[in-house]
N, C-alpha and C positions, 0 to 999 in steps of 0.2 A: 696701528691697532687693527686695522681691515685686512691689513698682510696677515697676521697673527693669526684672525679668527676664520681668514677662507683654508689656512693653514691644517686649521684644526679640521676644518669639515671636508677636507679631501684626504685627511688619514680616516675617517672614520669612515669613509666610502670605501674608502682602501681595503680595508682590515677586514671585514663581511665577506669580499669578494675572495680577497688572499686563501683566507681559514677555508671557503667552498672551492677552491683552486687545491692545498691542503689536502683533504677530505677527500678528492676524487685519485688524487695519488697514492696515497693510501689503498683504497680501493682496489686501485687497478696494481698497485704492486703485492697487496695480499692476494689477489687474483688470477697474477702470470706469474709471480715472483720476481719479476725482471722490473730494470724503471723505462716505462713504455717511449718515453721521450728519446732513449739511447738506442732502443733496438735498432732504427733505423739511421739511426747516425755513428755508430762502434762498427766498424767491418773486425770481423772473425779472422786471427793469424794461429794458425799451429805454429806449436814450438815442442811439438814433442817428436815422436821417433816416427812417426810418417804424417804425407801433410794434408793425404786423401780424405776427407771430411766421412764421418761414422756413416750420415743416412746412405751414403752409395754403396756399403758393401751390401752384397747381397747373397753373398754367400760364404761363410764360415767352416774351415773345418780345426779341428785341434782333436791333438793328439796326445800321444806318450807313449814311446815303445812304438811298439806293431798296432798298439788299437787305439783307435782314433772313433770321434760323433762326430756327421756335419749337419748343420743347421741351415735353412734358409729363409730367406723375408719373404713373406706373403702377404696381400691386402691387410689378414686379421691377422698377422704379426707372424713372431719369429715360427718355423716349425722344423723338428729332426726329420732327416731323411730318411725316407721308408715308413714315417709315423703320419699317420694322420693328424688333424688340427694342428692349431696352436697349443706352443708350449705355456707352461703355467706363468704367471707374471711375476712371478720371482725370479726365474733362469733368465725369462726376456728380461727385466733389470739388470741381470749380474753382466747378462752379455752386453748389453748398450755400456755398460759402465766401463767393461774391458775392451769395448771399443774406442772409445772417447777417451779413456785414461793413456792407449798409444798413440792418440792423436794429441793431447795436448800437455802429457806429462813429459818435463824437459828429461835429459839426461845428465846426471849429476855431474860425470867424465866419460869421454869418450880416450879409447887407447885407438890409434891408427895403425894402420897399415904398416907404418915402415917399423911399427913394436912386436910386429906377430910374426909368426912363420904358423904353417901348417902344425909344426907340435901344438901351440899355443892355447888352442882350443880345448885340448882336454883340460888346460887346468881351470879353466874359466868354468868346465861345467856343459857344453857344448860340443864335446865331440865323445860320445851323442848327445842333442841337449837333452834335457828333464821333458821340458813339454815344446810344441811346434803349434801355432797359428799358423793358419794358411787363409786370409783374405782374399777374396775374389770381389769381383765389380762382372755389371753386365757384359763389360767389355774382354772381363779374364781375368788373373792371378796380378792381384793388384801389390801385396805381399806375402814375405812368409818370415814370419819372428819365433826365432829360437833362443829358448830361455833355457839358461842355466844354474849355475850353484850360485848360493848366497856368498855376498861377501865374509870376511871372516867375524865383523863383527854380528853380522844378519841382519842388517838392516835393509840391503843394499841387491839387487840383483844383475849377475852379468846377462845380456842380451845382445844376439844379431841378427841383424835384418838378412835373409838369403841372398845371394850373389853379390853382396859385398863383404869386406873383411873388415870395417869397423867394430869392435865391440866396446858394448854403452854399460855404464852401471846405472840403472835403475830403479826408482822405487820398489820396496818388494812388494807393496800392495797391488803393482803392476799385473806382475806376475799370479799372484794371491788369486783377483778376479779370472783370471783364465782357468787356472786351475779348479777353480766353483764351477765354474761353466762348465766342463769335461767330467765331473763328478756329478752334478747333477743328470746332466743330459746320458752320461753313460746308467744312471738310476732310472731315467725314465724309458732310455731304449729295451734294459733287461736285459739279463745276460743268456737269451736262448739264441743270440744271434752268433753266427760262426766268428771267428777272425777271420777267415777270407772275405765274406760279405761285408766285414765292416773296415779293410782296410783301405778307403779311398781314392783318392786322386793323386794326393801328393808323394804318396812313397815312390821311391824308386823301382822296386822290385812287384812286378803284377801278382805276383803270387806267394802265398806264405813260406817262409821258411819251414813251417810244421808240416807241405805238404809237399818236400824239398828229401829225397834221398840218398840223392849225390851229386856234387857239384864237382866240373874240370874249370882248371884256371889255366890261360895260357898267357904266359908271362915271360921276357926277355929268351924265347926261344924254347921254352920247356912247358910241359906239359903236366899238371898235378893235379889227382882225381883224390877227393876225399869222398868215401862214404859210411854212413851207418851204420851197426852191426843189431844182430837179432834185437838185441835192449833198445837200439835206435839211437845210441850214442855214436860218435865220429872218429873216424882213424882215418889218417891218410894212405890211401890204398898204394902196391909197390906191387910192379909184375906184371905178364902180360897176357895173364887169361881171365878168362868170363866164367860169369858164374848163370847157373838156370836159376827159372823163378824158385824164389824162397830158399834155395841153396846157399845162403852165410854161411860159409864157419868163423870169419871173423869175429877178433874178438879183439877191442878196443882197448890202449892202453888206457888208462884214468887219467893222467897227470895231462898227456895229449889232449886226450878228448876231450877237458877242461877245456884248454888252451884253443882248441878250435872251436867246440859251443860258443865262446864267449867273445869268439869274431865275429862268427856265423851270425850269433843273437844279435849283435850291434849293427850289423849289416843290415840285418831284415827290416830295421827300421830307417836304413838309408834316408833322405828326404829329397826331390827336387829344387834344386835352388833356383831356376830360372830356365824358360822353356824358350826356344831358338825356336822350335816347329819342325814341320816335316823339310828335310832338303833329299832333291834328289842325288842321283850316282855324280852327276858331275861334279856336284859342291860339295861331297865329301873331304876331300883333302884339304880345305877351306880350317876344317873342324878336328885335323887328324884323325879322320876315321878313315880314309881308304885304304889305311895299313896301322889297327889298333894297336894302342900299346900295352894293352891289356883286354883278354874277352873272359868270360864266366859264363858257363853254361850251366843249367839246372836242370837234375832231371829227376822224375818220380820215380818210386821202387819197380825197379824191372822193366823198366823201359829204357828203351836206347833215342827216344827220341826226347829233344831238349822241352821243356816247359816254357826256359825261355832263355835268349840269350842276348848278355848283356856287351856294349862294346865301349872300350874305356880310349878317348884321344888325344888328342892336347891340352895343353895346360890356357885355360881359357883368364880371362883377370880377374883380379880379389881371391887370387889362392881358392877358387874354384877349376874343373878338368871339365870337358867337354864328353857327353857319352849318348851313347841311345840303346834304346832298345831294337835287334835286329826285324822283331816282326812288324812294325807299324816303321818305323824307321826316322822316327820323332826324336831331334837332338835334344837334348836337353846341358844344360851345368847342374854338377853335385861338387860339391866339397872336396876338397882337395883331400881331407884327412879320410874318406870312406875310402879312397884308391890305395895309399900310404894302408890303412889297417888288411888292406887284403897280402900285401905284399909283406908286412911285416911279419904276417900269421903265417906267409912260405920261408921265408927265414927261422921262424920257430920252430915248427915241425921240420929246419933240416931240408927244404926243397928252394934254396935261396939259389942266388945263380953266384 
């Protein structure tokens, strides 16, 4: 009977304390949202498409096409480059969300390497993709995710990480949030800004295609000079004289200059996929560049001298090519498919080898 009744009065002690034990949980989970007891005992694992945790990037750019906004993290939060302050708290939302969604959103299927070849990518929607993230960290280009066409039912989005050939299908809400981010932030920058000023870091190409006159391609031993005619459409030029300032008479087939616009435009929006750095003369051949297998040179109207010139080398892994730009001398990898579209556009217009 003494069992019984000390029984009772150490539940009833119990139960006071329990419910104030209770009561303070509550609290602090309507408070943090989280249950405080686990924050410090659950270690954090990514399992999605990169495994670089959100607070380190620190700098954002995304794109589509040739125009691209980039964003950076400041004390008082995210801000566009060239803008003063901080952005409004709805874009900083959408962006941490589209940070955090490629850090911990799994991929549904992954296709590998040994299913792709270089064609591969256009059908996925990536050669060129739709939109391009480019993450940085203080330390550099941490990645760059390109996103493509929707699966067929639309649920579903093709994605690749740069300088590798996996491609992921993906949520499309994935993709959804980036795309807010690039529509908003391209709303707030306004459109009085150039395309040259706003084409950033990640493209391939320093300079717009729009301010591009004529470009020579030097490929498998030959020589092909495409340029613009008065309208500012594209013919590939044939012949071995010059013309003075403002002297076209060319005059562009239609059917052609389709056919080269619509390389040219995809080209302008080339992307870096992975940055080697500067190497000097001696480590060229390292990278096949001390005897390119492809160069391009750009040049503005009436000018003989190049804007820029580009030099295309070996074939580097994950169906990436190795190339640089000749004036800073900075190697970089781009896709295998942007060399492949140049050379196909010389088989079109007829300058194949």
């Amino acid at each position: 009977m003494k069992r019984v009744v000390a029984k009772r009065g150490a539940v009833r002690w119990k139960t006071p304390i329990a419910a104030t034990l209770l009561v303070a949980l509550l609290v602090a989970l309507t408070a943090t949202g989280q249950w405080p007891e686990l924050r410090s005992k659950v270690s954090f694992s990514s399992k999605g498409l990169l495994t670089i945790a959100p607070a380190k990037i620190y700098r954002v750019e995304v794109r589509s096409g040739a125009d691209s906004v980039a964003l950076h993290r400041q004390p008082g939060g995210w801000s566009i480059d060239g803008m003063q302050g901080a952005v409004p708290a709805e874009l900083a939302s959408h962006l941490d969300a589209a940070l955090r969604l490629v850090n911990v959103s799994e991929a549904a299927r992954e296709i590998p390497a040994s299913e792709l070849t270089a064609g591969s990518f256009a059908e996925f929607g990536l050669d060129p993709p739709a939109n391009v993230a480019v993450l940085e960290t203080r330390d550099g280009v941490a990645a760059t995710v390109n996103f493509g066409t929707l699966n067929p039912a639309g649920t579903s989005q093709y994605v690749r990480l740069g300088g590798a050939p996996t491609v992921y299908l993906t949520a499309r809400h994935v993709g959804v949030e980036w795309r807010v981010v690039l529509d908003m932030a391209r709303r707030l920058r306004g459109q009085a800004e150039s395309a040259v000023a706003s084409r950033g870091t990640s493209l391939l190409l320093p300079v717009s295609m729009a301010q591009v006159w004529a470009i020579e391609i030097v490929f498998a031993g030959k020589l092909t000079r495409f340029e613009r005619d008065a309208s500012g459409n594209w013919f590939r030029h044939t012949g071995e004289h010059a013309h003075t300032a403002g002297n076209n008479v060319h005059v562009a087939d239609p059917a052609q200059a389709g056919t080269i616009e619509t390389a040219l435009r995809a080209f302008d929006a080339a992307v870096v996929e992975t940055r080697v750095g500067p190497v000097d003369t001696a480590h060229l051949a390292r990278y096949g560049l001390t005897l390119p297998t492809l160069i391009v040179l750009f040049y503005a109207r009436d000018s003989s001298t190049p804007l820029a010139r580009l030099e295309f080398g070996a074939a580097a892994e994950s169906l990436d090519r190795y190339a640089r730009l000749a004036s800073d001398g900075v190697v970089v990898t781009v896709a295998e498919f942007e060399v492949r579209r140049l050379t196909e556009l010389l088989k079109a217009v007829g300058a194949g080898w």
